[in-house]
C-alpha positions, 0 to 999 in steps of 0.5 A: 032133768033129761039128758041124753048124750050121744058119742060114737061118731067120726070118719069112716071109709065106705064099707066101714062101721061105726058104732054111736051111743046114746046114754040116758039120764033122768028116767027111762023112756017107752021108745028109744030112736036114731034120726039123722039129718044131711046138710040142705035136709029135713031130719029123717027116722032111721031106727028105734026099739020100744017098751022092753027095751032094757029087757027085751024090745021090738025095732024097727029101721027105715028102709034105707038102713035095713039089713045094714044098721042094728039097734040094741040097747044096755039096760044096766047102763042106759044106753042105746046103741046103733051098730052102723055097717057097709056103710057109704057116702048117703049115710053122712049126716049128723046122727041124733038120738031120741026119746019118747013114751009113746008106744007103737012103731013111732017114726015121726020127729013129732013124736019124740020128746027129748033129744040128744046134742048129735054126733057127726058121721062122715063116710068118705074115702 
């Protein structure tokens, strides 16, 4: 059975950092994704890394994120991470991880197949 299992969320003040987790069991998968979702709000893409992605992989990032958030992964252990940095009060939201194998820039929650339980970001002061 597929699992996967996020930590890392909290409280943060703006311009603070956080780090998630996201470890998967089971099997591995040809795309790895965060979305996020605020309260009254649809669920959005925030970032992904595909195929090659415990070796090697390409990333994309919503606009939103871009310049301020990294998405890398652990290979020996399964895990996709999402540094999160300067990080301000728009960035609250339950935070989800995601997984899929399909191939190519994948940014619809449609096209993701298995997700994580989401962690909680907050950032305020």
């Amino acid at each position: 059975q597929v699992q996967l299992v996020e930590s890392g969320g909290g409280l943060v003040q703006p311009g603070g950092s956080l780090r998630l987790s996201c470890a998967t069991s089971g099997r591995t998968f040809n795309t790895m994704a965060w979305f996020r979702q605020a309260p009254g709000t649809e669920r959005e893409f925030v970032a992904a890394i595909n195929r090659g992605f415990w070796s090697g992989g390409v990333t994309w990032y919503a606009d939103s994120v871009k310049g301020r958030f990294t998405i890398s992964r652990d290979g020996a252990k399964n895990t996709v991470y999402l540094q999160m940095n300067s990080l301000n009060v728009e960035d609250t939201a339950v935070y989800y991880c995601a997984a899929s194998d399909l191939g190519g820039r994948r940014k619809n929650i449609d096209d993701y197949a298995s997700w994580g339980q989401g962690t909680q970001v907050t950032v305020s002061s």
